[in-house]
C-alpha positions as CSV (number, residue, x, y, z in Angstrom):
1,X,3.0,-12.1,21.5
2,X,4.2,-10.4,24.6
3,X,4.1,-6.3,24.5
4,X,8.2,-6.8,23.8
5,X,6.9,-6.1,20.1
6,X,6.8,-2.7,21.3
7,X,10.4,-2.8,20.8
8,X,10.9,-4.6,18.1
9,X,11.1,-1.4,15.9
10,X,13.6,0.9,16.6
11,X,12.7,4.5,18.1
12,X,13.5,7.6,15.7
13,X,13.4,10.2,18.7
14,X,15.6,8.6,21.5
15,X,17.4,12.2,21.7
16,X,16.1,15.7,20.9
17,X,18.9,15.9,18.2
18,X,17.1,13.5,16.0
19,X,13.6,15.4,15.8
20,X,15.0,16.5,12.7
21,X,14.7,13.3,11.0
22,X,11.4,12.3,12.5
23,X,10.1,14.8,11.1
24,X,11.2,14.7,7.9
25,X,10.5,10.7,7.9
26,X,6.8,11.7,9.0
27,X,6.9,14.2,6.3
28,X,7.8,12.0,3.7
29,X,5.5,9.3,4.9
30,X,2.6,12.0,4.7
31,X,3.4,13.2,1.4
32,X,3.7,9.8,0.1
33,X,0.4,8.5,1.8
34,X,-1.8,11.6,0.9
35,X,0.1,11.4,-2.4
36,X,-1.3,8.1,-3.2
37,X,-4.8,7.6,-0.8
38,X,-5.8,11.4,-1.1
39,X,-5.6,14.3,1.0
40,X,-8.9,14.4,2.8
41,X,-7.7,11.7,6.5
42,X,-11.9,11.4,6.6
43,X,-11.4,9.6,3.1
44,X,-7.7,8.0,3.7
45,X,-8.0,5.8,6.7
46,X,-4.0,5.5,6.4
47,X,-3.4,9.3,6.0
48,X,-5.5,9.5,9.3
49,X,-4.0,7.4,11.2
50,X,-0.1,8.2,10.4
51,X,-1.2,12.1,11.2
52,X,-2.4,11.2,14.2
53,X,0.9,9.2,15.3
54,X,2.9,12.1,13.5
55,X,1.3,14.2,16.2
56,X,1.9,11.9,19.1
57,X,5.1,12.3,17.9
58,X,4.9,15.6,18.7
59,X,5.4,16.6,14.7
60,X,4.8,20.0,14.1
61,X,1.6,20.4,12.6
62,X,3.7,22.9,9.6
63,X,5.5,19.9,8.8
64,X,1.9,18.0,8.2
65,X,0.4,20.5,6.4
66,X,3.6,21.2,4.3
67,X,3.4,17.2,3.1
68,X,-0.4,17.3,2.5
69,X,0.1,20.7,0.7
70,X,2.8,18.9,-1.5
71,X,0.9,15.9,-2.4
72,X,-2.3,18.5,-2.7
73,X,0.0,19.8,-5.3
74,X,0.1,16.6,-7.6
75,X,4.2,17.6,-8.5
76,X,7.1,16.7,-6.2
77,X,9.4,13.6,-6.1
78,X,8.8,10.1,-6.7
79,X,9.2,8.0,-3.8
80,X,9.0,4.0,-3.9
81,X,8.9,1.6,-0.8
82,X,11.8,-0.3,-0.6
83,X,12.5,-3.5,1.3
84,X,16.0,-4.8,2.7
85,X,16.6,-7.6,5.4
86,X,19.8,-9.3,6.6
87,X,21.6,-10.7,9.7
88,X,23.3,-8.3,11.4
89,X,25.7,-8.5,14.5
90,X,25.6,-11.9,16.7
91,X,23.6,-12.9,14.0
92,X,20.3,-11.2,15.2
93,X,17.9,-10.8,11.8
94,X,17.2,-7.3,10.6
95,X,13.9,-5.6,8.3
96,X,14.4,-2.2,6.9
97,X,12.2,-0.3,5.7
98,X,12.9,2.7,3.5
99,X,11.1,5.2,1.2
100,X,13.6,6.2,-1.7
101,X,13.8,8.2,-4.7
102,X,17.0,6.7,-5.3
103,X,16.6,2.8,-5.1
104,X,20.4,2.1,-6.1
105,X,21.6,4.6,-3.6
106,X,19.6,3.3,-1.1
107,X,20.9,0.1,-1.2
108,X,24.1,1.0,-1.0
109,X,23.8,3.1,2.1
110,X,21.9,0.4,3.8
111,X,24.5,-2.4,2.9
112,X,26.9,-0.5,3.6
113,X,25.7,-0.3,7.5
114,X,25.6,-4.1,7.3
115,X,29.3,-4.5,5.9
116,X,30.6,-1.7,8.9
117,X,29.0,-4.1,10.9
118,X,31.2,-7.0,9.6
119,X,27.6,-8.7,8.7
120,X,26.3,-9.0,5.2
121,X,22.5,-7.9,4.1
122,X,20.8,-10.8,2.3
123,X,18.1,-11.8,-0.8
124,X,14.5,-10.7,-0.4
125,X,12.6,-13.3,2.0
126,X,16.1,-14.1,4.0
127,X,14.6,-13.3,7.3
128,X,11.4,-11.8,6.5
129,X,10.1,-15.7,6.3
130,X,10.9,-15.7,10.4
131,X,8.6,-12.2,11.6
132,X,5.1,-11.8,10.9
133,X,3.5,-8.7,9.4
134,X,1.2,-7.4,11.7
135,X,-1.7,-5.5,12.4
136,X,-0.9,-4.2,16.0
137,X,-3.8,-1.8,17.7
138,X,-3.4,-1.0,21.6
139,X,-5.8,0.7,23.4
140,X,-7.2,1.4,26.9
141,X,-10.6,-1.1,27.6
142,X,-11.3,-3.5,29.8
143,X,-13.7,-6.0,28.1
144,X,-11.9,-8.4,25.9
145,X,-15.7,-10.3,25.0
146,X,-16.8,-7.1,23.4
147,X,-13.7,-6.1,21.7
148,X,-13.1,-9.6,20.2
149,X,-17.0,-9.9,19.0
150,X,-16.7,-6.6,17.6
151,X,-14.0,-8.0,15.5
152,X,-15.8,-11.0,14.6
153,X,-18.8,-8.8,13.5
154,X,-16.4,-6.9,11.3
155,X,-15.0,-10.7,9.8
156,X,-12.2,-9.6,11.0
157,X,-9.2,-12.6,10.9
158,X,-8.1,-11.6,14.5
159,X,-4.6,-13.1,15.5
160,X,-4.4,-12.8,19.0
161,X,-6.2,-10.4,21.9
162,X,-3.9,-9.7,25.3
163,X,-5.3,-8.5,28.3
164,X,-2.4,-6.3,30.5
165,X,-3.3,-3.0,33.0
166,X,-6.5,-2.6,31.5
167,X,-4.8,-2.2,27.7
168,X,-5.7,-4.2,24.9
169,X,-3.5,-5.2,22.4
170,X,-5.2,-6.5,19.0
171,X,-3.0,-8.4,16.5
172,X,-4.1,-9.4,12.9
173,X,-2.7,-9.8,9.7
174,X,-1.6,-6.6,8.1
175,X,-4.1,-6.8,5.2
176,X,-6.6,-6.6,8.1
177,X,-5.4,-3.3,9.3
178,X,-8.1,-1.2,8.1
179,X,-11.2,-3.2,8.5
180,X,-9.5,-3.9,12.7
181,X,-9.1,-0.5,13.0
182,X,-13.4,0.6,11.2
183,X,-14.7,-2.2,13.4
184,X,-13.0,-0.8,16.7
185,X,-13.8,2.5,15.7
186,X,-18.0,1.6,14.6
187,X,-18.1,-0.6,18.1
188,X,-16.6,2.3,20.5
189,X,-16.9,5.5,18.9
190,X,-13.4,7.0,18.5
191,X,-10.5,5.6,19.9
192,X,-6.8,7.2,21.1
193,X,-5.1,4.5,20.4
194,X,-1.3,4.2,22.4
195,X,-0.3,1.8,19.6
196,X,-1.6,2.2,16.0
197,X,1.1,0.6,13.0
198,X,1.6,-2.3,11.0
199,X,4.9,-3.9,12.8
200,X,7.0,-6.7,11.4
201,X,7.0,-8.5,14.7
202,X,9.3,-12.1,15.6
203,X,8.4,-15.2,15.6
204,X,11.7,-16.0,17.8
205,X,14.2,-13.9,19.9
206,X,18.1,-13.6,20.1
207,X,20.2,-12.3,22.7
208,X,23.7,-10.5,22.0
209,X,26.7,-10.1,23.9
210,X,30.4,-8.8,24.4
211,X,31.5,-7.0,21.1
212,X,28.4,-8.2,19.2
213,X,26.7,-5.3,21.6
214,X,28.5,-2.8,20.4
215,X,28.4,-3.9,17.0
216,X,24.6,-3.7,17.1
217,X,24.8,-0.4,18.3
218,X,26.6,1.3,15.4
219,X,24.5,-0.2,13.0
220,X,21.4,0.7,14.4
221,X,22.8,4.1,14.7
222,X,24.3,3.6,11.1
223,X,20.7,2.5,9.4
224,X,18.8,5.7,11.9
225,X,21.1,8.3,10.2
226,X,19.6,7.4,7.1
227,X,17.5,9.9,5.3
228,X,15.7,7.1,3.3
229,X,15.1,4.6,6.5
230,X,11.7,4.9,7.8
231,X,11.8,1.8,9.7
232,X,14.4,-1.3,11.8
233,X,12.9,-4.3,13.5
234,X,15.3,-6.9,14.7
235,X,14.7,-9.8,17.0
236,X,17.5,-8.8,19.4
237,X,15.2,-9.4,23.0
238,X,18.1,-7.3,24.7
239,X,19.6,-4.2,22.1
């Protein structure tokens, strides 16, 4: 895998002046999460884990407890996942995800990065077909054996196990996210995990250059300025 998937989803806090929009995509994720799992994290493995990252994040914890306390609340919008992918500049191959209340408005700001761009968004599976959906869990340990039989104890489908400055990085399939992250957690007790999120990672890279760089860069910045866009991975190996 490489720990390049690191990058393979864009950052939503490269500059202070975007802190506004992390939090209010962590909000939303939150709300949505505790909306649908519950509001206790001991009882919603998911809401546990995105309020830690939301911390990491350095969320404040008002905006946490205002999303809990709105989901708490049963009322509130109606936010659905949404899914887009396309090629975008140089022909690199793009994933966004979004959470919208609007689906049709949605759309139409996302394509609307991609036409900008002078690139089109495509049909549902277009790209997706060429990243896998991964579990991706990095933490600090130094025995690969144990980690990997703790998996296998758990029946866990494990995908691959790297070894790099005494950091383990676990990949399985998404629908083995939870039971990865319970067997880590029975095996070693709790766990601060540097890397803890479901990642559409690549299966192959592209490299960009001349205008195409520039290109990239506005619609990166076009999709990040989106309210609904919680998420980009591209398979640009030099953005």
């Amino acid at each position: 895998m490489g720990r390049a998937y690191q990058n393979r989803k864009e950052s939503m806090a490269k500059t202070s002046n975007m802190k506004a929009r992390v939090y209010s995509r962590y909000g939303r994720e939150i709300y949505v999460t505790a909306k649908s799992g519950g509001i206790d994290p001991n009882g919603n493995l998911a809401l546990r884990s995105l309020i830690d990252r939301a911390k990491k994040e350095q969320v404040p914890a008002h905006v946490i407890e205002k999303a809990i306390d709105k989901a708490k609340g049963g009322a509130g919008e109606d936010f659905s996942r949404a899914r887009y992918e396309g090629f975008g500049p140089g022909g690199c191959m793009a994933i966004i995800e979004c959470l919208t209340d609007n689906p049709n408005r949605t759309f139409g700001d996302v394509r609307q990065a991609f036409t900008k761009t002078k690139t089109k968004i495509g049909t549902e599976g277009s790209v997706s077909h060429s990243f896998d959906h991964l579990a991706i869990l990095v933490f600090k340990h130094d025995d690969e054996e144990a980690v990997l039989e703790a998996l296998m104890e758990g029946d866990v489908d494990v995908t691959d196990i790297e070894n790099e400055d005494g950091k383990l990085s676990v990949f399985a399939p998404q629908s083995e996210y939870f039971k990865a992250k319970q067997a880590l957690i029975e095996a070693f007790g709790e766990i601060d995990f540097d890397v803890d999120e479901i990642q559409f990672v690549p299966q192959t890279y592209t490299q960009i250059s001349g205008d195409d760089v520039a290109l990239f860069e506005k619609f990166i910045n076009m999709l990040e300025d989106l309210e609904d866009v919680q998420a980009v991975y591209h398979n640009v190996e030099n953005p």
